[in-house]
LONUKE-878397 format. One record per atom (N, C-alpha, C, O, CB): atom name; y, z, x. Coordinates in Angstrom, 1 decimal, decimal comma. Glycine has a CB too. Layout:
// residues N
{CA; {Y; Z; X}};
...
END
This chain:
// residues 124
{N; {98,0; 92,8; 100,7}};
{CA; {96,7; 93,2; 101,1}};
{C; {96,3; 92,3; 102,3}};
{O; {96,5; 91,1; 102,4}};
{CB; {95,7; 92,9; 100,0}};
{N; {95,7; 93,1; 103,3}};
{CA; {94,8; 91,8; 104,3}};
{C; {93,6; 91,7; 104,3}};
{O; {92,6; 92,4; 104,2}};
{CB; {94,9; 91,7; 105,6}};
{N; {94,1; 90,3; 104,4}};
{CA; {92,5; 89,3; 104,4}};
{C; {92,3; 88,7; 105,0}};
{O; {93,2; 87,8; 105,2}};
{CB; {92,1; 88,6; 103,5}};
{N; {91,0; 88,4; 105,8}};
{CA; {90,7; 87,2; 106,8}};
{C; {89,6; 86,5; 106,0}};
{O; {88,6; 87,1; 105,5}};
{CB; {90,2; 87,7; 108,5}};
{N; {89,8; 84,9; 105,8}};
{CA; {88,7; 84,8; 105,3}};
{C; {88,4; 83,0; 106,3}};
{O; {89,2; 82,3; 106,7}};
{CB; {88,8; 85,0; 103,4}};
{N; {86,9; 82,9; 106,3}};
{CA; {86,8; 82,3; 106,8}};
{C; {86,0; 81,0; 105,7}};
{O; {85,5; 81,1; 104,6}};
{CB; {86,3; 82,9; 107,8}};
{N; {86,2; 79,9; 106,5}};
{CA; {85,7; 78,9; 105,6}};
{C; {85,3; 77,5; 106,7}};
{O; {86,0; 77,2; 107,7}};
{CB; {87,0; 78,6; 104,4}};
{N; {83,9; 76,6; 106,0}};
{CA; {83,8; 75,2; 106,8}};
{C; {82,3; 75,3; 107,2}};
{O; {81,6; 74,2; 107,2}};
{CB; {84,9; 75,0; 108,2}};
{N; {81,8; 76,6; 107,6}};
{CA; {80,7; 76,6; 107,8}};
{C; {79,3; 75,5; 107,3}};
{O; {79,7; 74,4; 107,1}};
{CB; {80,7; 77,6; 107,4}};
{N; {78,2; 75,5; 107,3}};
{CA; {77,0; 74,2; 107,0}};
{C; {76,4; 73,9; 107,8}};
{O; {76,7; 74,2; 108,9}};
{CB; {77,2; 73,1; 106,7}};
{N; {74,8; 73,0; 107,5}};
{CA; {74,0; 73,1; 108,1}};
{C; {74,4; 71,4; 108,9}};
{O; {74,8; 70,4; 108,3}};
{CB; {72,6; 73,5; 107,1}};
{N; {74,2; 71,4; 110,1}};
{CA; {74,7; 70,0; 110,6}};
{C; {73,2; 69,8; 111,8}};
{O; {72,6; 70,7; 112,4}};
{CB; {76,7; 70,2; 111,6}};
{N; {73,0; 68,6; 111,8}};
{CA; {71,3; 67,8; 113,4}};
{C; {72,8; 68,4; 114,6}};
{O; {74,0; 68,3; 114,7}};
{CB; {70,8; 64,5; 113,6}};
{N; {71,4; 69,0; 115,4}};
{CA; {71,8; 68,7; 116,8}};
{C; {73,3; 67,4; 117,3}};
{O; {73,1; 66,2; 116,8}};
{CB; {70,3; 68,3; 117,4}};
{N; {74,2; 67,5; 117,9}};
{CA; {75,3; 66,4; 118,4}};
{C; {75,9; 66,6; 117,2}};
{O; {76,7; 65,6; 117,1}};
{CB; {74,8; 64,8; 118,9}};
{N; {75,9; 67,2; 116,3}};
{CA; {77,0; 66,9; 114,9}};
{C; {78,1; 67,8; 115,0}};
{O; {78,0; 68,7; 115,9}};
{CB; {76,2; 67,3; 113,3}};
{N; {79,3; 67,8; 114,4}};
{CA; {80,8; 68,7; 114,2}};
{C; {80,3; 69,1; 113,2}};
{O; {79,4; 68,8; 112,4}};
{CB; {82,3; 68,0; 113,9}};
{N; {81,4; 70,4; 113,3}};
{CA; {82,0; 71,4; 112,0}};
{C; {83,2; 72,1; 112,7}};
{O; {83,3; 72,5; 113,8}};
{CB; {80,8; 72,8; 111,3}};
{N; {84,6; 71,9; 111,4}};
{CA; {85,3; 72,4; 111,3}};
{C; {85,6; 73,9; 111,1}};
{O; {86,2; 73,6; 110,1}};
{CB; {85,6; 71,9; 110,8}};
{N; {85,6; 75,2; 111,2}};
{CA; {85,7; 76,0; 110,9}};
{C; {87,6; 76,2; 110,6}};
{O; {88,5; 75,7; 111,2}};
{CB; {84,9; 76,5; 111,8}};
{N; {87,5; 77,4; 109,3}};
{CA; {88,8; 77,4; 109,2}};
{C; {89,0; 78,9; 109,2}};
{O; {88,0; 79,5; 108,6}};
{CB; {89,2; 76,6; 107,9}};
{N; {90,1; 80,1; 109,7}};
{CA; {90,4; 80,8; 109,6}};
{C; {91,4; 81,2; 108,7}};
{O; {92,0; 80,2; 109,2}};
{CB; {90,4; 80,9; 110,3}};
{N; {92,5; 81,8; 107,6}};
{CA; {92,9; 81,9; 106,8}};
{C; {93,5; 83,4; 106,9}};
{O; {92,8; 84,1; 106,0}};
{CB; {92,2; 81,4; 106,0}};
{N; {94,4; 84,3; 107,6}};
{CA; {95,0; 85,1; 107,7}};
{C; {95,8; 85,9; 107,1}};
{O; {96,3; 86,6; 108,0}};
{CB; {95,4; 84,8; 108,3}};
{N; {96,3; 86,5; 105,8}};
{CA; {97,2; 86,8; 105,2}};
{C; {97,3; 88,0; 105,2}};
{O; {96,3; 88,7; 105,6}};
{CB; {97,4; 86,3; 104,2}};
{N; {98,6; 88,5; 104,7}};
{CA; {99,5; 89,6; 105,0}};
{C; {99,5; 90,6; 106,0}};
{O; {99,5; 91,8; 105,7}};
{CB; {99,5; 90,2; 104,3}};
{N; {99,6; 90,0; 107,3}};
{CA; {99,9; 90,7; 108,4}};
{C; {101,2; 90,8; 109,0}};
{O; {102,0; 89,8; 108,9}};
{CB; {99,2; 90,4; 109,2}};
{N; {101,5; 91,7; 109,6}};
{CA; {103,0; 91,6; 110,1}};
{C; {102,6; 90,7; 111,4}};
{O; {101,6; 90,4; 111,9}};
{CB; {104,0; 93,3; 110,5}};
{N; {104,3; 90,4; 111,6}};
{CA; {104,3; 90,0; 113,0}};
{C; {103,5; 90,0; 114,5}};
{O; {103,2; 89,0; 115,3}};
{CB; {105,1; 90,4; 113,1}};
{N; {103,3; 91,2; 114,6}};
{CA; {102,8; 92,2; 115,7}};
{C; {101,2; 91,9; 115,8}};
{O; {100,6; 91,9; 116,9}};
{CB; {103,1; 93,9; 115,2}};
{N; {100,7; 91,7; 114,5}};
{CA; {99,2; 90,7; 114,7}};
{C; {99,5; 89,5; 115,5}};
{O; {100,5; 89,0; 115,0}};
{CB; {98,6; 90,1; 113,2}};
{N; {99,0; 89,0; 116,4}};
{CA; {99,2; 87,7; 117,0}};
{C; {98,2; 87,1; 117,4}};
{O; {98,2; 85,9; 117,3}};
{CB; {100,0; 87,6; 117,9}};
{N; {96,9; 87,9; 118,1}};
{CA; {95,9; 87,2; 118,1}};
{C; {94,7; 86,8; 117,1}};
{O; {94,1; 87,7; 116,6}};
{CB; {95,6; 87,5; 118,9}};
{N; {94,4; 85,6; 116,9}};
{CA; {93,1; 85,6; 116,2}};
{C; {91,7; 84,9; 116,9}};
{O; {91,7; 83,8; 117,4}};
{CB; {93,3; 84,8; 114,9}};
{N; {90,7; 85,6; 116,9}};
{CA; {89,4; 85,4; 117,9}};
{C; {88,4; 85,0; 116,6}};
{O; {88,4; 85,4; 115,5}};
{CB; {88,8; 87,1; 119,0}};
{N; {87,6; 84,0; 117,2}};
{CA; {86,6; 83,4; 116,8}};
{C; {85,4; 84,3; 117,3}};
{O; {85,4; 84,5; 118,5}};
{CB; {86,6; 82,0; 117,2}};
{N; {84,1; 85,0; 116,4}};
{CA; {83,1; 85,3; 117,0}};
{C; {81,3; 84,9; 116,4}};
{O; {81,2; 84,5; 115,3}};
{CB; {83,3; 86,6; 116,9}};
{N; {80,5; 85,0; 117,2}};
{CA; {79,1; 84,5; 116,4}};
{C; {78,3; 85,5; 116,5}};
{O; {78,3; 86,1; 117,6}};
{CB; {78,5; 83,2; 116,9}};
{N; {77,4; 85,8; 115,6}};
{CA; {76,1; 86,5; 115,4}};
{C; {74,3; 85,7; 115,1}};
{O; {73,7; 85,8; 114,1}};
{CB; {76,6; 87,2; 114,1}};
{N; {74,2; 85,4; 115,7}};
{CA; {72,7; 85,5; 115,8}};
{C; {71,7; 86,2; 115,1}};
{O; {72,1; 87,3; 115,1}};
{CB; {72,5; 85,9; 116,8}};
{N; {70,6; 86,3; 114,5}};
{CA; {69,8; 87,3; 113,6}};
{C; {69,5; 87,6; 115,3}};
{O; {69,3; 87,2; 116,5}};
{CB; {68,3; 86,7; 112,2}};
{N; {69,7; 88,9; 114,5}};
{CA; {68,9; 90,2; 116,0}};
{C; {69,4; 90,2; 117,1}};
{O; {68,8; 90,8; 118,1}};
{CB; {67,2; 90,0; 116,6}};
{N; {70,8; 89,4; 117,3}};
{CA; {71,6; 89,1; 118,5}};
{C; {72,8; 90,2; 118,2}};
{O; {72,9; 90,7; 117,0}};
{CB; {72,1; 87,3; 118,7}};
{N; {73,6; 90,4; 119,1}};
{CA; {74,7; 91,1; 119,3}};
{C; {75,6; 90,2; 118,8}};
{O; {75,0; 89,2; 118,7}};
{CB; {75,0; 91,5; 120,6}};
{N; {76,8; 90,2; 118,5}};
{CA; {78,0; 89,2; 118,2}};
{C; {78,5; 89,2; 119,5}};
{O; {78,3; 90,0; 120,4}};
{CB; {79,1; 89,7; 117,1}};
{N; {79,2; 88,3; 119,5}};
{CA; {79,7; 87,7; 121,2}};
{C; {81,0; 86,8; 120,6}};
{O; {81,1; 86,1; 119,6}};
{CB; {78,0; 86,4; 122,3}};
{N; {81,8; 87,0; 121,5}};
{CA; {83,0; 86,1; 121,3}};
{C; {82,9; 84,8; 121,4}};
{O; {82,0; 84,6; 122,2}};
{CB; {83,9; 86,4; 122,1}};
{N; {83,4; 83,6; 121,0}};
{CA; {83,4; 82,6; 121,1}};
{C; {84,9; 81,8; 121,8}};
{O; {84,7; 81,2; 122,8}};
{CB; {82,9; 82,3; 119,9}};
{N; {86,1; 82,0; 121,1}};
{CA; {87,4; 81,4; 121,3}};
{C; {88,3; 82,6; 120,5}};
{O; {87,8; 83,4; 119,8}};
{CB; {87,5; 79,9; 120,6}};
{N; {89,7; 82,5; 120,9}};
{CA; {90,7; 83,5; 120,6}};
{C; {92,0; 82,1; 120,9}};
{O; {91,8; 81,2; 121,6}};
{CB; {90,6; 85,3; 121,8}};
{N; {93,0; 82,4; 120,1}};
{CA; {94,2; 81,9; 120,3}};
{C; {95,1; 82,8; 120,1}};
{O; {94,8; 83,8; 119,5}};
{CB; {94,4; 80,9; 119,7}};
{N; {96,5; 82,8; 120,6}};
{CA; {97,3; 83,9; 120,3}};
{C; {98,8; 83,3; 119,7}};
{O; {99,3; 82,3; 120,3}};
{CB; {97,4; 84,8; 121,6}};
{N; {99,3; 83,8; 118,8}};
{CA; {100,6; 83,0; 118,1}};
{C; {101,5; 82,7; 119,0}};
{O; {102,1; 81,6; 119,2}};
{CB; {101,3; 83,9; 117,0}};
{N; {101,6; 84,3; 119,9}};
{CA; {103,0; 83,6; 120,7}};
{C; {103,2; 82,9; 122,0}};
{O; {104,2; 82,6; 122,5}};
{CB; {104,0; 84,5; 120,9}};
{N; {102,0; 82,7; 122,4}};
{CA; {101,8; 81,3; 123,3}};
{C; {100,9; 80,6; 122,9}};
{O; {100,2; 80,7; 121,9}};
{CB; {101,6; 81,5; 124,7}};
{N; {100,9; 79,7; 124,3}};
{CA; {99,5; 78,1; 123,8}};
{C; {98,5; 78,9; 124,7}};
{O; {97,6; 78,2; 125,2}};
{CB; {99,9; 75,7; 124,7}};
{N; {98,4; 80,1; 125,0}};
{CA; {97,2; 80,7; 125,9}};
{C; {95,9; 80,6; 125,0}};
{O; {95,7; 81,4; 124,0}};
{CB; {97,4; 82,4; 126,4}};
{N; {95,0; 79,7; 125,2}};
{CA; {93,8; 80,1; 124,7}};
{C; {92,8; 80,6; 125,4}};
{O; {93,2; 81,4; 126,3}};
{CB; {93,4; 79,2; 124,1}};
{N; {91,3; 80,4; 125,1}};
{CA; {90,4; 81,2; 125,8}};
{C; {89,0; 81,1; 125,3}};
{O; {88,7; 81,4; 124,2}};
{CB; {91,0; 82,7; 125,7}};
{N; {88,1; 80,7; 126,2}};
{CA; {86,4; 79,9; 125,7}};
{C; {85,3; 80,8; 126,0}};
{O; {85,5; 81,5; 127,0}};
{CB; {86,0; 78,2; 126,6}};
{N; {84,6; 80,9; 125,6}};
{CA; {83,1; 81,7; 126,4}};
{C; {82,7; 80,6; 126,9}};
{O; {83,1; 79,6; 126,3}};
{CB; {81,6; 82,4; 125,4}};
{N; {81,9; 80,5; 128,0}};
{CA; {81,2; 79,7; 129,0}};
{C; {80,3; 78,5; 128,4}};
{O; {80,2; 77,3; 128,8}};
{CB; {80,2; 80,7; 129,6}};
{N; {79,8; 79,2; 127,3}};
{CA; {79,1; 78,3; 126,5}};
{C; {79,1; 77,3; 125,4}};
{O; {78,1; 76,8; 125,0}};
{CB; {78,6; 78,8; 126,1}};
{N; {80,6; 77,1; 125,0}};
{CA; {80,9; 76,3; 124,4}};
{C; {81,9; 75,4; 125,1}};
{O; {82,0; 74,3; 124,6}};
{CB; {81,2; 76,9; 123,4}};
{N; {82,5; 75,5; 125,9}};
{CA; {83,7; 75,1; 126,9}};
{C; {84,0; 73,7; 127,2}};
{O; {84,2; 73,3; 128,4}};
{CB; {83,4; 75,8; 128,2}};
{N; {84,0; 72,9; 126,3}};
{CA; {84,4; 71,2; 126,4}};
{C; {83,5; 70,9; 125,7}};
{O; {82,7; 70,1; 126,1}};
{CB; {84,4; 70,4; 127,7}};
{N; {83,3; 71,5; 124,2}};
{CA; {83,0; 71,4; 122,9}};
{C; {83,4; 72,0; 121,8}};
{O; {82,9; 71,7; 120,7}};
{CB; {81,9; 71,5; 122,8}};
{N; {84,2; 72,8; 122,0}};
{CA; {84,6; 73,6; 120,8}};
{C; {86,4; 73,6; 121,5}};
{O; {86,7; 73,7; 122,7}};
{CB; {83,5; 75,4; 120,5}};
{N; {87,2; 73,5; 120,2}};
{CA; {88,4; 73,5; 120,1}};
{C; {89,2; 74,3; 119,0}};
{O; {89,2; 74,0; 117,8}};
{CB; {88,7; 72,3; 120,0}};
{N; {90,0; 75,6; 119,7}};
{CA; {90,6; 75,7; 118,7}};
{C; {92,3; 75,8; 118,8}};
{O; {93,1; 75,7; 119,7}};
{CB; {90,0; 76,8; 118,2}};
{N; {92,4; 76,1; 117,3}};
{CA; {94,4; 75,7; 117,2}};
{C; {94,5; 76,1; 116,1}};
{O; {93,6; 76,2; 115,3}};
{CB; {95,3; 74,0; 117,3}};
{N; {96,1; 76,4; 116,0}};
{CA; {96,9; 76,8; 114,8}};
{C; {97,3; 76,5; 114,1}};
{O; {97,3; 75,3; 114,3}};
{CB; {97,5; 77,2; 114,7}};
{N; {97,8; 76,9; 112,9}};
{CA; {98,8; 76,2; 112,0}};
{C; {99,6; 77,1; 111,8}};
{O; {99,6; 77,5; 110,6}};
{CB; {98,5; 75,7; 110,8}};
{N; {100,6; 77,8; 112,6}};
{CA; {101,6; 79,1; 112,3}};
{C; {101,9; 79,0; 111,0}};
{O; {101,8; 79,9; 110,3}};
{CB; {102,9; 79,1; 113,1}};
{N; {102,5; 77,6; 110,6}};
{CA; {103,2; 77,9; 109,0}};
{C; {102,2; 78,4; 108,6}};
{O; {102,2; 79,6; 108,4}};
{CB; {103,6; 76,7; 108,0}};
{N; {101,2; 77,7; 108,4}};
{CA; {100,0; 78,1; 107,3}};
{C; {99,4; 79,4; 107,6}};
{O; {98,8; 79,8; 106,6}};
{CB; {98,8; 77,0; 107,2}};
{N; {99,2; 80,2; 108,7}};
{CA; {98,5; 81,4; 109,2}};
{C; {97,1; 80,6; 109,5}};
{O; {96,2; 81,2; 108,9}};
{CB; {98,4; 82,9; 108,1}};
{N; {96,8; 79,9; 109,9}};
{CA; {95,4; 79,3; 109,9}};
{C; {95,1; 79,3; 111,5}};
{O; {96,1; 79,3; 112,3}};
{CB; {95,3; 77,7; 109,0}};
{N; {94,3; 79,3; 111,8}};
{CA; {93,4; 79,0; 112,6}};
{C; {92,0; 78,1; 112,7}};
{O; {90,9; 78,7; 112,5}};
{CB; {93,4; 79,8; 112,9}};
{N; {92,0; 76,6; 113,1}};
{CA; {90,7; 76,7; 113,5}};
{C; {90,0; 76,3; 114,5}};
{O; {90,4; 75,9; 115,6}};
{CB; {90,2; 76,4; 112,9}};
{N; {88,6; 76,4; 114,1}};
{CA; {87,9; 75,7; 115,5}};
{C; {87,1; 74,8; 115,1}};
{O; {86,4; 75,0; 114,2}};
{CB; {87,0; 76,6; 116,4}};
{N; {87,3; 73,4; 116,0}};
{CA; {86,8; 72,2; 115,8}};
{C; {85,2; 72,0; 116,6}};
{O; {85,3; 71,4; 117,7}};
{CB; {88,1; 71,2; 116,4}};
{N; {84,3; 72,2; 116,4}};
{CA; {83,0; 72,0; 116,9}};
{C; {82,1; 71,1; 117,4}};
{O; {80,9; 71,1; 116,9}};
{CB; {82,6; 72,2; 116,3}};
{N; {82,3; 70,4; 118,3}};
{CA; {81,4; 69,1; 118,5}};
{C; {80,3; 69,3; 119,4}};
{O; {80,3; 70,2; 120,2}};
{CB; {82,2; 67,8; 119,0}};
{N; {79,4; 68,4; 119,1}};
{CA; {78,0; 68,4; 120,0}};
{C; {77,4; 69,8; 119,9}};
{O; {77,0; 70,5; 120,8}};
{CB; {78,3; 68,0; 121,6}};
{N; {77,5; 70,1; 118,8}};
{CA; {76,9; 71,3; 118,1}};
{C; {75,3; 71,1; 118,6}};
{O; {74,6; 70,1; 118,6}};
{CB; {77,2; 71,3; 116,1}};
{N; {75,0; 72,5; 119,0}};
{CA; {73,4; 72,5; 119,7}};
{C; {72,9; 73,9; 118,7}};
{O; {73,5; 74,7; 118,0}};
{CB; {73,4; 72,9; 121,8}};
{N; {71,2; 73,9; 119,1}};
{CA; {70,8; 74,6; 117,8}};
{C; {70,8; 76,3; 118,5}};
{O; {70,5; 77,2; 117,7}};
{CB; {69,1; 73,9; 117,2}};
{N; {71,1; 76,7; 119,8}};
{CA; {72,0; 77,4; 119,6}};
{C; {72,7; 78,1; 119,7}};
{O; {72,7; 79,3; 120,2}};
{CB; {72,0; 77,4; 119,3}};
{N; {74,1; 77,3; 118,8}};
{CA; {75,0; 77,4; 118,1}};
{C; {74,7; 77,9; 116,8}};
{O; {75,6; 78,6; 116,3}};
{CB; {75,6; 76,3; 118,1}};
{N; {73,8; 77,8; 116,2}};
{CA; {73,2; 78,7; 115,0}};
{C; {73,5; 80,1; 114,8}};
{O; {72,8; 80,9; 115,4}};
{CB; {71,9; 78,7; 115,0}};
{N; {74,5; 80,6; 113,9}};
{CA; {75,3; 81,7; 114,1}};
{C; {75,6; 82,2; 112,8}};
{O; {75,2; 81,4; 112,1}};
{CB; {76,5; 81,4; 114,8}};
{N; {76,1; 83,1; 112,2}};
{CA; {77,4; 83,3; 111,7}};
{C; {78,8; 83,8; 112,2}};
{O; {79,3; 84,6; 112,9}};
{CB; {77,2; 83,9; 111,0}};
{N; {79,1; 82,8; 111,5}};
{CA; {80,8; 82,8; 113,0}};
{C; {81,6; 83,5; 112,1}};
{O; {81,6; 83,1; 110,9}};
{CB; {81,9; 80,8; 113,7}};
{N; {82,4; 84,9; 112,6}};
{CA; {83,3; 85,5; 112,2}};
{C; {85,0; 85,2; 112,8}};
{O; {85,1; 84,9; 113,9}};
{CB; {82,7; 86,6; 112,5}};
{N; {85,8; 85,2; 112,2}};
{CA; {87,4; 85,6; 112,1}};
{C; {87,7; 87,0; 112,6}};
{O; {87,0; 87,9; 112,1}};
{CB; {88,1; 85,5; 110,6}};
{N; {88,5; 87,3; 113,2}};
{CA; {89,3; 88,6; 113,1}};
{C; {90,8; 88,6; 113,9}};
{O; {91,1; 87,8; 114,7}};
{CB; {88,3; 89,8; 113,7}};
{N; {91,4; 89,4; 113,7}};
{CA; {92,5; 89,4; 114,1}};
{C; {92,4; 90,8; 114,9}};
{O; {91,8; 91,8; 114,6}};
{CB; {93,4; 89,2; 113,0}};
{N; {93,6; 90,6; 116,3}};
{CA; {94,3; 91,5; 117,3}};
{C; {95,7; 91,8; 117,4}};
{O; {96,6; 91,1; 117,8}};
{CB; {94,1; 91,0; 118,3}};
{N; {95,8; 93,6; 116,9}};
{CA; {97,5; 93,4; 117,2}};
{C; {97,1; 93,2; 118,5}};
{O; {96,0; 93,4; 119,0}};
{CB; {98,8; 94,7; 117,0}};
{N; {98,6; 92,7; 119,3}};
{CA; {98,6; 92,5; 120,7}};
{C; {99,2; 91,2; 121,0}};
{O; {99,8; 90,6; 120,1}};
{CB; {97,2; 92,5; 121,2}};
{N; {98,8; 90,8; 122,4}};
{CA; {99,4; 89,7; 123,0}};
{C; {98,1; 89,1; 123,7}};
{O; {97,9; 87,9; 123,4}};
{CB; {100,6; 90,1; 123,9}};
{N; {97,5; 89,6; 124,3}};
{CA; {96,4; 89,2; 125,0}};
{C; {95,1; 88,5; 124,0}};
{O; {94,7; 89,0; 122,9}};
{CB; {95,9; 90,5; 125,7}};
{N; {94,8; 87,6; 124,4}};
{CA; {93,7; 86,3; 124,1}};
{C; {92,2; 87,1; 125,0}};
{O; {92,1; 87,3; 126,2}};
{CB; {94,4; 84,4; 125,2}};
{N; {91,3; 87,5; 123,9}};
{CA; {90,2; 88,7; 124,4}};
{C; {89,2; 87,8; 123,7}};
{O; {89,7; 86,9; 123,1}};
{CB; {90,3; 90,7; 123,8}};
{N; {88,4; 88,0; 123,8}};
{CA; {87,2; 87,7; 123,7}};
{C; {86,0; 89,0; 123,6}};
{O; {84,8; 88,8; 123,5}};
{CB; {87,0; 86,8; 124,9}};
{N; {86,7; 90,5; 123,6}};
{CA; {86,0; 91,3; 123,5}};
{C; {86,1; 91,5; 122,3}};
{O; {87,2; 91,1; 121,8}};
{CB; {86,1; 92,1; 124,3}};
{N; {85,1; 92,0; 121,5}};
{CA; {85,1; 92,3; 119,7}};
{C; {85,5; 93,5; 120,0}};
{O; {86,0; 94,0; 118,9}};
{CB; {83,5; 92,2; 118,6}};
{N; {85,6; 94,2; 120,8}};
{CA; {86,0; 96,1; 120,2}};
{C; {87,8; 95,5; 120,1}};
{O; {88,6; 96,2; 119,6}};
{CB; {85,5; 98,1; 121,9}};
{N; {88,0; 94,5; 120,6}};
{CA; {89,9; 94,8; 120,6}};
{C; {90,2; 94,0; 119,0}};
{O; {91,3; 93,6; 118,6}};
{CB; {91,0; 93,5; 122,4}};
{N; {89,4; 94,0; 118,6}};
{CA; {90,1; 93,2; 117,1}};
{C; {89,5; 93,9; 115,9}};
{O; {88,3; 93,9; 115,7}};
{CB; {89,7; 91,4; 116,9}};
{N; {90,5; 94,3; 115,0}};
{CA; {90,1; 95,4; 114,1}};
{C; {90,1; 94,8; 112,7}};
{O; {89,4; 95,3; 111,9}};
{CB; {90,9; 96,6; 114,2}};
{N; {91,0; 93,7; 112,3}};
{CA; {90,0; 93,2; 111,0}};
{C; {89,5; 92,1; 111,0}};
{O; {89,8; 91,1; 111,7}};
{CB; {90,7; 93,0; 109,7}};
{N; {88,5; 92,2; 110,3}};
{CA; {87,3; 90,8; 110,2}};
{C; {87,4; 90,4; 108,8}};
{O; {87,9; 90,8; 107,8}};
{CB; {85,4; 91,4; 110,5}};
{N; {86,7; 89,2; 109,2}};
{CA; {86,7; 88,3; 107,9}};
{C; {85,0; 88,8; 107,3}};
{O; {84,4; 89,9; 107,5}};
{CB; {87,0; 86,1; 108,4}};
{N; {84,6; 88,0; 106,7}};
{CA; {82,9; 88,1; 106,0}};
{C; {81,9; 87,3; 106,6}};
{O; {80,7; 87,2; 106,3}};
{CB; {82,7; 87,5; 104,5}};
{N; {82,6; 86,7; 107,6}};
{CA; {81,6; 85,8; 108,3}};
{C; {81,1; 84,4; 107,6}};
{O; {80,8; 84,4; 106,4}};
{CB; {80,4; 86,6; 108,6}};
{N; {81,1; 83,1; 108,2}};
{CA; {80,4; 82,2; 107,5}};
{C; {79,6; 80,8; 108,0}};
{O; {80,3; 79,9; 108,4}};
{CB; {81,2; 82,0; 106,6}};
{N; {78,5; 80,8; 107,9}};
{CA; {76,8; 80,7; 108,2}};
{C; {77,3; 79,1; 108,5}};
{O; {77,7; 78,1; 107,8}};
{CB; {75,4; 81,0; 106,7}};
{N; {76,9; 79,3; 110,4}};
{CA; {76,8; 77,8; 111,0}};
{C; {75,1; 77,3; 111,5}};
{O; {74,8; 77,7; 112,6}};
{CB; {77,8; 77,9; 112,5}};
{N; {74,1; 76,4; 110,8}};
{CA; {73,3; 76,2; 111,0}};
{C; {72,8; 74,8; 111,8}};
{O; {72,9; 73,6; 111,3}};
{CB; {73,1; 76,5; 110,0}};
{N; {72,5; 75,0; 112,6}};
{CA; {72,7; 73,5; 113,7}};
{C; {71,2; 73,6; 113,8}};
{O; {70,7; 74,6; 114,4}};
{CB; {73,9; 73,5; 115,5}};
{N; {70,4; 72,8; 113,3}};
{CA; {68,6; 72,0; 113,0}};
{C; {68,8; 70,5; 112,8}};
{O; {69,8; 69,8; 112,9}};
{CB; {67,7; 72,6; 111,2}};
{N; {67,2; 70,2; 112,5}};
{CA; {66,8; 68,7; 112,9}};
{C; {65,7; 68,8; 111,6}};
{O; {64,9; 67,9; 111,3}};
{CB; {66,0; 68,2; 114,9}};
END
């Protein structure tokens, strides 16, 4: 079966981290990219970060870009993104999904399974 599921999410003050974890299973090979995305109440989802298995190509939205880190764990199928200087916002639900392909996108129509999303709250 596949499943993306995400995990790490919580409510963190302004300048605080969160780990986000991605969790991948049973995909073939041919899946390689996994993209990070966020939702907003009443906002569109918008890409955040994407990595791709078979290179170190990664790839940032504007807005996070020397605060948010992400990386792999091939053994493990994991992906995550490391979050610092979290601003309010960053208040989201951040989704997982995966891309067959090769290319590191940032567009949501190129990635066709998603995880459930899970709730990043950055307040004071």
């Amino acid at each position: 079966q596949l499943q993306v599921v995400e995990s790490g999410g919580g409510l963190v003050q302004p300048g605080g981290s969160l780990r986000l974890s991605c969790a991948a299973s049973g995909f073939t090979s041919d899946y390689r990219v996994i993209g990070w995305f966020r939702q907003a109440p009443g906002k569109e989802r918008e890409g955040v970060s994407c990595i791709s298995s078979s290179d170190d190509i990664t790839n940032y939205a504007d807005s996070v870009k020397g605060r948010f880190t992400i990386s792999r764990d091939n053994a493990k199928n994991t992906v995550f993104l490391q979050m610092d200087n979290l601003k309010p916002e960053d208040t989201a639900v951040y989704y997982c999904a995966v891309d067959r392909g090769y290319l590191c996108s940032l567009s949501l129509y190129e990635y066709g399974y998603w995880g459930q999303g899970t709730q990043v709250t950055v307040s004071s």
